[in-house]
N, C-alpha and C positions, 0 to 999 in steps of 0.2 A: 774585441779588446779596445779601450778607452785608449785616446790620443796619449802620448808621450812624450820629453824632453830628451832625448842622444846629445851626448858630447864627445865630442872624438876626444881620443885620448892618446892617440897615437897616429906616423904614419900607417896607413892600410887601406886595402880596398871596401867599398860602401859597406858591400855584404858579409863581410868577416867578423862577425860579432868581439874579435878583441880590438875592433878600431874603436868600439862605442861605449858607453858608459850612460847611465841614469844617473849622475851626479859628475859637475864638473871636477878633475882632478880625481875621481876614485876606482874602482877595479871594472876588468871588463865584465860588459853586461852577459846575456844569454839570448840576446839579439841585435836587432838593427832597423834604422828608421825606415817608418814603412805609412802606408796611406796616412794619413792624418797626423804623422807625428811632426814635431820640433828638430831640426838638424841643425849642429851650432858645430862648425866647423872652426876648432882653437886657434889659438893664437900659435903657430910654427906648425903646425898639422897639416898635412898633406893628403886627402882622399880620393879613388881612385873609383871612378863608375866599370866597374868592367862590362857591363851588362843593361837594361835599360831599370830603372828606381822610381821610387815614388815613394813620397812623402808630403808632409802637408805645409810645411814652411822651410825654405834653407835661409840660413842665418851664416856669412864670412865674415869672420870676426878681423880682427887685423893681422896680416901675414898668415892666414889661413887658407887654403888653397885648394881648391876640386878641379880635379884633370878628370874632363869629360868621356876622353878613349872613344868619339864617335857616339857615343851611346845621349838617349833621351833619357832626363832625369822629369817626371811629371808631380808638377806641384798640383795633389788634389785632398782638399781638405775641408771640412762643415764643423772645425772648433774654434772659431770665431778670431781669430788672427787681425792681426793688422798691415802686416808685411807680409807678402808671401817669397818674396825674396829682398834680402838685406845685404849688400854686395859692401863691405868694408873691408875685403883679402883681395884672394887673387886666383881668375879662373886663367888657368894654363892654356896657351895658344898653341902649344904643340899636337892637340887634339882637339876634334871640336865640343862643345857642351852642347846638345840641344835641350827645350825645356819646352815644355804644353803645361799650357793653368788652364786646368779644368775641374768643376765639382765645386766650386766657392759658392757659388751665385747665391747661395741660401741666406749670407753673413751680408750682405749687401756688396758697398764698396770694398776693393780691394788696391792694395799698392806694391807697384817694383820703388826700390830702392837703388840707385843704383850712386854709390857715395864719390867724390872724388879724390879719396885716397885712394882707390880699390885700381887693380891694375887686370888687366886682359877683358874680354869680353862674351859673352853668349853668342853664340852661333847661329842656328835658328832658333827662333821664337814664336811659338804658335798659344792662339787664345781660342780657345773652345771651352766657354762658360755661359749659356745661355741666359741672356736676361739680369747681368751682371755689368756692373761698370767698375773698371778698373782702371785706379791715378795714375799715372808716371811721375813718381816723387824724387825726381833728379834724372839729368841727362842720360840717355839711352843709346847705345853707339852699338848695331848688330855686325857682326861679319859675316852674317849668310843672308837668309831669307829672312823676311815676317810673316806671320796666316792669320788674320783674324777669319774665323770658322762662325764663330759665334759669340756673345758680346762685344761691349765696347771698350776702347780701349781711348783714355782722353790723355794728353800729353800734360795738364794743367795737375796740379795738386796743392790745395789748401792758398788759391788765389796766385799761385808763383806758376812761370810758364818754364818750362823742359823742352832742350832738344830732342829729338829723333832720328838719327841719323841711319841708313839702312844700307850695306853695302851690295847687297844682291838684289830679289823683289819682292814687294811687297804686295799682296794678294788678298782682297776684302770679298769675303760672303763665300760661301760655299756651292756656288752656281746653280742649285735650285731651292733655298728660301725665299721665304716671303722677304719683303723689302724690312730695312731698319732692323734684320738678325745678327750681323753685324758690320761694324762703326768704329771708322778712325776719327777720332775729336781733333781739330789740329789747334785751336787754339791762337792765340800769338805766338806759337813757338817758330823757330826757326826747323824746319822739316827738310831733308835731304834723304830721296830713296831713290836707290839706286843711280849715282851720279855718274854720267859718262857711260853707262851699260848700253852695249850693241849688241849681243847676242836674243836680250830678249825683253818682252815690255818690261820696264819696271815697276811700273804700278798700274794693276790690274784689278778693275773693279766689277764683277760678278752677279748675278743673282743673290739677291739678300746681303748682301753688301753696301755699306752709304761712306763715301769721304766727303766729310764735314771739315773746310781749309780755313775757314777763320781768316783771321788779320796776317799772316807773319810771313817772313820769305820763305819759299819753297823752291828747293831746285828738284829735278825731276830728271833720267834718264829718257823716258817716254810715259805715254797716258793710255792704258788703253780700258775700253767701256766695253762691253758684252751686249748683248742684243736681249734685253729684255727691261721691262718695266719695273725691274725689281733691282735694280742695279742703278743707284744713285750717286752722282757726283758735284759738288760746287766747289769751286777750288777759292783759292784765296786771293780775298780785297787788295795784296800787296800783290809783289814780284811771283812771278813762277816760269823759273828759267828752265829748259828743255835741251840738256845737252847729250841726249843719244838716238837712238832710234834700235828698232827692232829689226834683227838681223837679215832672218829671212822676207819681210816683207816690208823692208825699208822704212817702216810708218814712226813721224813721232808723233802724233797723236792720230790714232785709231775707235773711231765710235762705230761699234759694228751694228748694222740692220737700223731704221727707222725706230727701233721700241730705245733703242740705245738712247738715243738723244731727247727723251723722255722727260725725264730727270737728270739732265745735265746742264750746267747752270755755269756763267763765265763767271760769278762774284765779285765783280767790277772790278779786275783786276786786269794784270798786264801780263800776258804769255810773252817770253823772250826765249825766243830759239838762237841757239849757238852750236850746234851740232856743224862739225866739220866738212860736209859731205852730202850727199842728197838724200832727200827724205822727203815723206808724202805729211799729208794731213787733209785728214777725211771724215767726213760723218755719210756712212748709209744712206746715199736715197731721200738725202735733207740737205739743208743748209747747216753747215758748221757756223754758230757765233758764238764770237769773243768780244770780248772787251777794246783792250788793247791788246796789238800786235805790232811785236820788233824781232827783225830777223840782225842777229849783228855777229854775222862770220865771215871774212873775205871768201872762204870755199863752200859756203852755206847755199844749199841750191834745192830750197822749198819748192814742192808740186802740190797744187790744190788737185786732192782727186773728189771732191765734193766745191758746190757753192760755199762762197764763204761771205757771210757779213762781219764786220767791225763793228758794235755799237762807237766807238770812241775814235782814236788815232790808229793808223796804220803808220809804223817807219822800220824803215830799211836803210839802215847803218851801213851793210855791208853785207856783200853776196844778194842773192837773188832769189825773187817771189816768181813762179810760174805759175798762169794760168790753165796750163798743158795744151793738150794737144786737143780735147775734148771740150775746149773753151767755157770753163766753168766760170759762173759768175761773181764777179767779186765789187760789193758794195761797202764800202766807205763812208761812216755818217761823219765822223771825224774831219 
């Protein structure tokens, strides 16, 4: 069956064929939006995921509303779209939304929308589109996770920079591709994942995975790298602040085994750790370098469990740099 345009016409849940219509304003259809269709959820309409969906573009119109119910709504579609999601309503936070974009890559680029009239936000967010690059055409504010699985996902759209902000983790490559399968772009944008998060890394970078950080500030809960040559990191030329650490093994930055620190790159930028409490930072069986580094917490109580060089400045504000107990080396060209 050829793609379609649904318009809700009522409150009702996704799959109830009298929430939907093939003409705005007219009788209920004899279905409901499904792979590759159009979903234009109206002006005062309220729809209701009970189950998991798919369709090929969601469209919230003003005061239009999708209560997610926990359920994954998957945007996959090859009829040539421009948006694959248009956020001008409002997604209910009393449930979560999740959503996966997969199946575009055919149309080339794709874009989220995310307006600022629109009120509540997406949940998790996962991109599994191989060989696709997808804009961020306005700030982007998650309240769960992010996964890029496969394509890229760039924060920039049509020369203007977008925030990212990520309130759980954010997790690049699917830990056994080939390198550059998938790609966070960061752009000049201002990037926040996972801010203040202790229980676990917040930005986890994988096999087949690349974080590309560009110019902008970043703050970061922690960093952690995976142990392989396919698993790519440069962080960004500006600020990238570190205010958490990983619960069970205390680390705020973790490059695990030798292959890790392969392709990991400081971006002449400046690491500033303000985590309250003690934490490691480490690379595998190598030297960890950085650019710059400032530790500025009065209870800040950094452990080198790897060498560490500074290309640039070392300063310490406040709280304390230990070399441990394993006397790891720390040079200073700065």
């Amino acid at each position: 069956m050829s793609a379609q345009v649904w318009y809700s016409i009522t409150d009702g849940n996704w799959n109830a064929t009298s929430t939907w219509s093939l003409s705005s304003g007219g009788s209920a259809g004899s279905d409901y939006p499904k792979t590759g269709d159009r979903a234009i959820i109206e002006d005062g309409d309220t729809v209701t995921l009970t189950q998991a969906e798919t369709c090929g573009q969601l469209q919230l119109q003003n005061n239009g509303e999708i209560v997610g119910g926990g359920n994954v709504l998957t945007l996959d579609s090859a009829s040539g779209i421009d948006m694959v999601f248009t956020h001008a309503g409002d997604i209910s936070t009393a449930s979560a939304l999740n959503v996966k974009i997969t199946g575009i890559n055919s149309n080339g680029d794709r874009s989220y929308l995310k307006e600022s009239t629109s009120s509540g936000a997406i949940t998790n967010l996962e991109l599994d589109d191989s060989g696709a690059t997808h804009n961020q055409s306005g700030d982007l504010n998650l309240l769960g996770n992010f996964t890029i699985t496969a394509g890229t996902w760039d924060t920039s759209f049509g020369g203007s920079n977008h925030a990212l902000t990520v309130t759980g983790a954010t997790t690049i490559g699917d830990g056994s591709s080939s390198a550059d399968t998938a790609t966070l772009t960061c752009n000049a944008s201002t990037i926040s994942l996972g801010s203040g998060v202790t229980g676990a890394h917040s930005l986890v970078v994988q096999a087949g995975g690349t974080f590309t950080g560009g110019t902008g500030t970043h703050t970061l809960g922690s960093l952690n790298i995976k142990n392989s040559t396919a698993a790519k990191c440069t962080l960004t030329s500006g600020n990238t602040t570190i205010n958490g650490e990983h619960g069970s093994s205390s680390k705020a930055i973790n490059i695990e085994g030798s292959n890790g620190t392969t392709n990991f790159a400081h971006g002449s930028g400046t690491v500033i750790i303000t985590h309250d409490g003690a934490s490691d930072i480490k690379a595998d069986g190598v030297t960890l370098a950085l650019n710059n580094l400032t530790i500025n917490h009065a209870s800040a109580n950094i452990n080198l469990k790897s060498n560490l060089s500074v290309a640039g400045n070392l300063v310490i504000s406040a709280g304390e740099l230990d070399t441990d107990s394993s006397n790891f080396a720390l040079t200073v060209t700065g």
